[in-house]
N, C-alpha and C positions, 0 to 999 in steps of 0.2 A: 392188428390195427384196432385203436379203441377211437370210438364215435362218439364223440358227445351231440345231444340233439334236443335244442330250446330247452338248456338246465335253468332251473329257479330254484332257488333256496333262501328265505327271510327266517328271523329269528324275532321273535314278540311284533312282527309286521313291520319288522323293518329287512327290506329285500337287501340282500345280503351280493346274490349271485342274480346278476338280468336279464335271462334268454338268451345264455350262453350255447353256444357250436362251434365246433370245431372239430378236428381229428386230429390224432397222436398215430404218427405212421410208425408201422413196423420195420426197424432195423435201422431207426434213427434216434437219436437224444433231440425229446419234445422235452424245450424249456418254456416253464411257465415263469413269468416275470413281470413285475411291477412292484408299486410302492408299498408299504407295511401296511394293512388296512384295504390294501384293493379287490381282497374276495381269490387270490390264490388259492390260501390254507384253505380255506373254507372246499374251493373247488376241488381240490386233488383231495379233500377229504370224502367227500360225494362220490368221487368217480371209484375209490378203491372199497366205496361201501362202509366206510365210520359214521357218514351223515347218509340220509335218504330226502332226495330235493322234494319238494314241492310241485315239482313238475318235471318233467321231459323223459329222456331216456342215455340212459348207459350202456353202451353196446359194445362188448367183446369178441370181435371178432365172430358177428353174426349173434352173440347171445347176449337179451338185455338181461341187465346183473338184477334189475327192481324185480324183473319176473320170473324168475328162480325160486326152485324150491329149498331148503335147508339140503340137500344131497349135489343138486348141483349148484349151491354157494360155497359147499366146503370145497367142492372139484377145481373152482374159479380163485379160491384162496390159494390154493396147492399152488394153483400158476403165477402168483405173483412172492415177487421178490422185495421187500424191503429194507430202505437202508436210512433210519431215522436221523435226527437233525444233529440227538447228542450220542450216537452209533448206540445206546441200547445196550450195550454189554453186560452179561448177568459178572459181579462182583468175583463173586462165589466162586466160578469156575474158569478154568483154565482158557487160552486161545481156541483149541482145539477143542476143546467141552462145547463153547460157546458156538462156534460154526457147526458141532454135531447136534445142537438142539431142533434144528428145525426137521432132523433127519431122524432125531428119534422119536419124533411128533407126529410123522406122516410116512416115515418112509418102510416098506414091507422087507426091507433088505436087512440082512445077517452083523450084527455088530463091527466084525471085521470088514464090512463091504461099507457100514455107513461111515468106517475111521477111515478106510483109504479113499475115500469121497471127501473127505473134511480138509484131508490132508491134502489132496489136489486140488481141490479150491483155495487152500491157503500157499502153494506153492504158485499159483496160479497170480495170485498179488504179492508174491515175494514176501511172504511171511513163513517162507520152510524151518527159519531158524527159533522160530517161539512159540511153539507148541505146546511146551508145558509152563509158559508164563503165563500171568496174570494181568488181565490192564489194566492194573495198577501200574503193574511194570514197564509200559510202555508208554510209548508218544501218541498225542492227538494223533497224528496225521496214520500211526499202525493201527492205533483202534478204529478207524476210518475203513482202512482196507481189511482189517477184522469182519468189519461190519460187512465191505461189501463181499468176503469170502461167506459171510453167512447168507444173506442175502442171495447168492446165485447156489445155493450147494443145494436145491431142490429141482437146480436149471429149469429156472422158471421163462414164464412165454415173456411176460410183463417184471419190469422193473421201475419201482417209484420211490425215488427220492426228497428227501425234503431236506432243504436247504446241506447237500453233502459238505459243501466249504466252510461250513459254521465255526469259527472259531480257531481256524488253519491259517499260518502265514503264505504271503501268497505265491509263491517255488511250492510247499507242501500243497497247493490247494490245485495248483495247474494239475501235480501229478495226481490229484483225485481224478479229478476231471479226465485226462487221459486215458486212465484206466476205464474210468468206466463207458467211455466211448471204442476204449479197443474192446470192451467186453461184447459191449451193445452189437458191435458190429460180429465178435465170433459166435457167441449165439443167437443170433438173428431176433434179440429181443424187441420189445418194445417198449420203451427207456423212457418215463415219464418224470423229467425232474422242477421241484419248485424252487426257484434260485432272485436274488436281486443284484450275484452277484454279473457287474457287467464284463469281465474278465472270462467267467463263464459263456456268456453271450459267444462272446469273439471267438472264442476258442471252439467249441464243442456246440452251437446255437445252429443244429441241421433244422429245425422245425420251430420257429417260436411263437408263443401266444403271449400277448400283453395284455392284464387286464387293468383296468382302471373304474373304479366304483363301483366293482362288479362286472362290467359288460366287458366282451372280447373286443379290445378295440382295434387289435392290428395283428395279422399273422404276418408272416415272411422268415427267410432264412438271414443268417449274416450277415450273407452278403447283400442284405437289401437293406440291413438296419442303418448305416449310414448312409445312406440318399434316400433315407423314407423322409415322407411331407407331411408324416402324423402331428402336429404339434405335441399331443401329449407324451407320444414317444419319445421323440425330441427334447422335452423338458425334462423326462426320466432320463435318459441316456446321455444327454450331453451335458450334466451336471459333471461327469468330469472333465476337466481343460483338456486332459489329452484325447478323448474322440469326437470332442469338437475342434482342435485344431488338424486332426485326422479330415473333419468332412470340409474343412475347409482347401484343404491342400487335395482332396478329390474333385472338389467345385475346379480349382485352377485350374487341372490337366483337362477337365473336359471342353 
């Protein structure tokens, strides 16, 4: 479980992030979601320790990240998994190069112990067959699951995503989403992703934070986003026709 508690973060005085709280539960996909400019990025950059706020506290699972020494920031790096917005893949090297870097960074184990580790995490998103490609050779949507084989190959506690659907059609983009919700769920992680996309939402939306010009203005699950009374939720969310003629055909049964 990671705690957020009265975050602020401005940049030249202009507050950015406004007494932000909330919690990102363990063993659930916490989506962060709002408009371009609403203090997401900003936020999930804080919480994983890129930005340091101006005030409050980051709490992992009993330990604030701001009051940490260099020994145990590197411990709290070990435990998180991430999976960037354009998957980050180094050119240079192979499928399986790229899922074994985070293993030969941190991990004490024997060459052959960190390859059949790489190797099971890429079988693990159905990438057993391109081991010795390159992703160049591949599809958005394999460098994707590249990415998230890298990303969990330390089986980290925390997983944080930024924007995983970026640039995915939307069949390839579900099956991101799916995976990383069956992942969330077999390592009992705790799965922090920043998305706007609302297909996301529906689908995989077990925890969600809305922000809007910085402040948390609405938490709830899925199943609450359509019969929320937030207006500004509602202006985000039912920008598309189809989950506004969704909440209207929910209004009629009730």
């Amino acid at each position: 479980m990671i705690e957020i508690k009265h975050l602020t973060k401005s940049f030249d005085g202009r507050i950015v992030i406004h007494d932000i709280s909330t919690v990102f539960e363990t063993g659930k996909t916490n989506l962060i979601i709002g408009r371009s400019g609403s203090g997401k990025t900003v936020l999930l950059k804080n919480v994983i320790g890129l930005m340091t706020p101006d005030s409050g506290e980051v709490i992992f699972d009993g330990r604030n990240i701001l009051n940490m020494n260099k020994h145990e920031t590197l411990v709290l790096r070990r435990e998180m998994g991430l999976l960037f917005q354009g998957s980050a893949l180094f050119d240079s090297m192979t499928v399986l190069e790229n899922v074994m870097f985070p293993l030969n960074m941190f991990s004490k184990e024997t060459v052959r112990e960190r390859r059949k580790r790489a190797i099971s995490c890429l079988e693990r998103v159905d990438m057993s067959d391109t081991y010795d490609l390159y992703p160049s050779e591949i599809s958005g949507g394999m460098m994707k699951r590249a990415a998230i084989a890298r990303a969990i190959a330390l089986q980290p506690k925390y997983l944080f995503c930024d924007e995983p659907n970026s640039g995915l059609d939307p069949k390839t983009a579900l099956i991101i989403d799916d995976l990383i919700h069956s992942i969330t769920k077999e390592y009992g992680m705790t799965t922090v992703i920043n998305t706007h996309d609302m297909n996301s939402v529906m689908n995989i939306g077990e925890n969600i934070v809305f922000t809007k010009d910085g402040i948390n203005e609405w938490n709830g699950t899925k199943e609450q986003v359509i019969s929320s009374q937030n207006k500004a939720l509602e202006d985000f969310i039912f920008a598309s026709d189809l989950l506004r003629k969704a909440k209207k055909m929910q209004e009629k049964t009730e």
